[in-house]
C-alpha positions as CSV (number, residue, x, y, z in Angstrom):
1,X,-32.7,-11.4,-28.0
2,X,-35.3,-12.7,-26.0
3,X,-34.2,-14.0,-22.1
4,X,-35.8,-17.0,-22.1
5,X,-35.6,-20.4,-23.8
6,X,-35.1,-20.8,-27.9
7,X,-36.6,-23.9,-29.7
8,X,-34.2,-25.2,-32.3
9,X,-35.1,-26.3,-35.4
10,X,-34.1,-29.9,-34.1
11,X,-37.0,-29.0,-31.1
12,X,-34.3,-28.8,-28.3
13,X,-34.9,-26.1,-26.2
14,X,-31.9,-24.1,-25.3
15,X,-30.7,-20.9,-23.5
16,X,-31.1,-17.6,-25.4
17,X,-27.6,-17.4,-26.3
18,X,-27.0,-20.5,-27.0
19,X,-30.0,-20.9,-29.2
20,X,-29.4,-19.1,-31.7
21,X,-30.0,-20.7,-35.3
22,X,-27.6,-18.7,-37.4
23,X,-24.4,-20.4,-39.2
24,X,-22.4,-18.0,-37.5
25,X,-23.5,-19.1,-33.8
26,X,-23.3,-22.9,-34.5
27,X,-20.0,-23.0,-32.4
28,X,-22.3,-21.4,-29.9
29,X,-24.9,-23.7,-30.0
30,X,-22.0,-26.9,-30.0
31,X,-20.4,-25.1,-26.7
32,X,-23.7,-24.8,-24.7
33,X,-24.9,-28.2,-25.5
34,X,-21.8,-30.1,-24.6
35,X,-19.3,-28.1,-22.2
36,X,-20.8,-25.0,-20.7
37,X,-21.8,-26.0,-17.3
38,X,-20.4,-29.3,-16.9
39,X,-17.8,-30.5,-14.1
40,X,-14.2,-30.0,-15.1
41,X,-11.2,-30.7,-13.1
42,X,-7.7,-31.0,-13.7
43,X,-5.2,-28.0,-13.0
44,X,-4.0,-27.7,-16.1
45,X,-7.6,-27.9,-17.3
46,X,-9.2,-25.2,-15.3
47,X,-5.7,-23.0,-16.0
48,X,-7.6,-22.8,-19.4
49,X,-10.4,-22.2,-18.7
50,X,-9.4,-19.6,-16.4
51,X,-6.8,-17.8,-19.1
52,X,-9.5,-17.9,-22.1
53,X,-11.8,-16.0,-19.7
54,X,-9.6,-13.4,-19.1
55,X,-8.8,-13.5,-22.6
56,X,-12.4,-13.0,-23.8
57,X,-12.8,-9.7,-21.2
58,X,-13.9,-7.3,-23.6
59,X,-14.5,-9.3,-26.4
60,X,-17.5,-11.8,-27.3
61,X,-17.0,-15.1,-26.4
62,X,-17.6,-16.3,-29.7
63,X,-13.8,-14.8,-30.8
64,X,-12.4,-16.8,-28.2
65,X,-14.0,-20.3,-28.7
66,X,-13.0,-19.4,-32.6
67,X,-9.5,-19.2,-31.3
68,X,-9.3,-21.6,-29.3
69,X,-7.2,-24.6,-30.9
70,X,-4.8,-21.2,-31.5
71,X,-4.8,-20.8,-28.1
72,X,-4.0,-24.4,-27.8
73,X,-1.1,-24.5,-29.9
74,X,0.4,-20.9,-28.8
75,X,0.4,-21.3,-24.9
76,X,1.5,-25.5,-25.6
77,X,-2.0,-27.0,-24.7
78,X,-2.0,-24.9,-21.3
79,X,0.2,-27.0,-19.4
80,X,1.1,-24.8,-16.3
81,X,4.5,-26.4,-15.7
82,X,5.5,-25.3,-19.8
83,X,3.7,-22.1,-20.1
84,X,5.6,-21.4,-16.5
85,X,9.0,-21.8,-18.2
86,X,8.0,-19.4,-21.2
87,X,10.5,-16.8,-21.6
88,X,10.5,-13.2,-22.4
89,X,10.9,-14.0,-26.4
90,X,7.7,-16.8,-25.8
91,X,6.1,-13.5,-24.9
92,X,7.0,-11.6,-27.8
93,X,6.1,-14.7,-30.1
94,X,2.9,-15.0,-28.5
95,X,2.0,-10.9,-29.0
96,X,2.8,-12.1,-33.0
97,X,0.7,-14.4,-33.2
98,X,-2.7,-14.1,-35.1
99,X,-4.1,-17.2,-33.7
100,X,-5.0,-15.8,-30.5
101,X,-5.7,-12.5,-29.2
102,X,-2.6,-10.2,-28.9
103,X,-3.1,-8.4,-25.7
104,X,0.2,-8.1,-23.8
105,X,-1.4,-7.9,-20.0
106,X,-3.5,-11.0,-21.0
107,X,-0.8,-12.4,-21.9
108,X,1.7,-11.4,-19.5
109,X,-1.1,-12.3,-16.7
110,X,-1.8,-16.0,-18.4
111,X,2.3,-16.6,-18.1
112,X,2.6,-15.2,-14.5
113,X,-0.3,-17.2,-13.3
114,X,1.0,-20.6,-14.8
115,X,4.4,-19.7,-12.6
116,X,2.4,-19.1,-9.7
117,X,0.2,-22.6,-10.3
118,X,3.3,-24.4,-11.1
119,X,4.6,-23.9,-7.5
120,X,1.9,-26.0,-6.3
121,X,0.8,-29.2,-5.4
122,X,-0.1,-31.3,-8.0
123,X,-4.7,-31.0,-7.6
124,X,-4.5,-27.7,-5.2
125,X,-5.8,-25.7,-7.8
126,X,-8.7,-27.6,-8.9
127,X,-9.2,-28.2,-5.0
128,X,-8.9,-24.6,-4.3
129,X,-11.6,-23.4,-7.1
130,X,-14.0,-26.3,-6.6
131,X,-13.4,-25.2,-2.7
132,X,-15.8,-22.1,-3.4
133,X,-18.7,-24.1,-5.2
134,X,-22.2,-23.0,-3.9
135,X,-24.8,-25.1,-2.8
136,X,-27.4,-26.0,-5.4
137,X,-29.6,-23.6,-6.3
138,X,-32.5,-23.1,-8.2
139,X,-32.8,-22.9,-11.8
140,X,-32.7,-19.6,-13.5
141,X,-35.7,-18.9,-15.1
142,X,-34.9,-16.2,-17.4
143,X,-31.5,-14.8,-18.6
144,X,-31.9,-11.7,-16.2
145,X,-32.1,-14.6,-13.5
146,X,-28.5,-15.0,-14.0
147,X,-25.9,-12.8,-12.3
148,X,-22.7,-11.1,-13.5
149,X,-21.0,-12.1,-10.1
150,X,-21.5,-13.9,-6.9
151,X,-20.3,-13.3,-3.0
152,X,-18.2,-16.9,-4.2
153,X,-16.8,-15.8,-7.1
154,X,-15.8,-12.2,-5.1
155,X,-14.3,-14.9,-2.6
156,X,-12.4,-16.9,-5.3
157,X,-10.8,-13.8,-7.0
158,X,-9.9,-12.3,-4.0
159,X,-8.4,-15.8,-3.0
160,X,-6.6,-16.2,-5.8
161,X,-5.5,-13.0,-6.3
162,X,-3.9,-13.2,-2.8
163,X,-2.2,-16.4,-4.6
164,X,-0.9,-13.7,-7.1
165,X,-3.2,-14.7,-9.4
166,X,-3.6,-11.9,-11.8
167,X,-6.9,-10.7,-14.5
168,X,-9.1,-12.4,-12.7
169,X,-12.0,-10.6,-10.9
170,X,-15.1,-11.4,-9.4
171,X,-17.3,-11.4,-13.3
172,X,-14.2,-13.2,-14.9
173,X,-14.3,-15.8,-11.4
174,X,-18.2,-16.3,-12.5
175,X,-17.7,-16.4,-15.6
176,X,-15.1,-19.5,-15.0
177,X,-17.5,-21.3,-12.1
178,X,-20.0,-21.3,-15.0
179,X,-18.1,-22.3,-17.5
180,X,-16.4,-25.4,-15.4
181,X,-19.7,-26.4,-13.5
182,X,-19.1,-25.1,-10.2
183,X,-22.5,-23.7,-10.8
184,X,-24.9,-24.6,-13.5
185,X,-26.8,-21.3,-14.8
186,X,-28.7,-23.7,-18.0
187,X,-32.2,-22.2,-17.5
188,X,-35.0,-24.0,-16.6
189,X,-36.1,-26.2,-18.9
190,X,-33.1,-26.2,-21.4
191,X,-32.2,-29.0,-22.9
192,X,-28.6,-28.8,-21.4
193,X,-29.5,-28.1,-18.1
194,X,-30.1,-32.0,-16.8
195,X,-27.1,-33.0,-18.9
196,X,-25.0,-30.9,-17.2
197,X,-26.2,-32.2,-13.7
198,X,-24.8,-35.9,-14.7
């Protein structure tokens, strides 16, 4: 796959890996045009984010997004003050279920850090993560352009972690700050890009 812009067939120019024009990357295509890289906030909200990117360390990304409404339904629409009271048997009914992915230190890690979240103020996560935004930067202009990691997102895992955050290191901390707009890593010219800037 080629690092820089795709042309669609409907002429939109997109990043590589969300250009692609198979069947089986149209969930792709739907998640870079419409959610990767914009702002989101909310606790609860970003709690998802954060547990479906540890939950796709390893895998592809497309497995997740695929699994997604399981995920939904399994960990009761990520609410941090219910998954928080989940009990051992939630943990066991969760490593049955074939709706998400059956990993028991994901899982394990996704409980503990609701409990963790649920002992805080109501908006100090969301603060706390949007606390370690960088500046504005340029655009990337080719997929090798974008980073696996930044000195912020060392700085938010290592934050967090302190919290007692758990699965979540520097890559998985990027991974999120993309995902949720902290930073907006659209390449140059993509379609996307300006959308995600509001």
């Amino acid at each position: 796959m080629s690092g820089t812009l795709i042309t669609g067939a409907d002429g939109l120019r997109r990043c590589p890996w969300g250009g692609l024009e198979a069947e089986s990357a149209a969930d792709y295509r739907v998640y870079h045009d419409t959610e990767w890289g914009r702002p989101v906030h909310g606790d609860d909200a970003l709690y998802e984010r954060m547990c479906l990117e540890a939950f796709q360390s390893g895998l592809s990304w497309l497995t997740i997004l695929r699994r997604r409404e399981g995920f939904r339904a399994a960990f009761a629409g990520f609410s941090i003050a219910k998954v928080a009271a989940f009990t051992e048997t939630d943990a066991e009914r969760l490593l049955a279920d074939p709706g998400i992915i059956r990993n028991r230190a994901k899982i394990t890690a996704a409980i503990a850090n609701a409990r963790v979240a649920a002992e805080w103020a109501p908006g100090e996560l969301d603060a706390l993560i949007w606390s370690y935004a960088p500046g504005r930067a340029a655009a990337p202009r080719t997929a090798a352009d974008v980073p696996p990691s930044t000195p912020e997102s060392a700085a938010l895992a290592k934050e967090l972690k302190k919290r007692g955050f758990r699965f979540i290191g520097p890559t998985t901390a990027y991974a999120l700050m993309q995902a949720c707009g902290l930073v907006n890593d659209h390449l140059a010219g993509c379609h996307a890009r300006e959308r995600a800037e509001g």
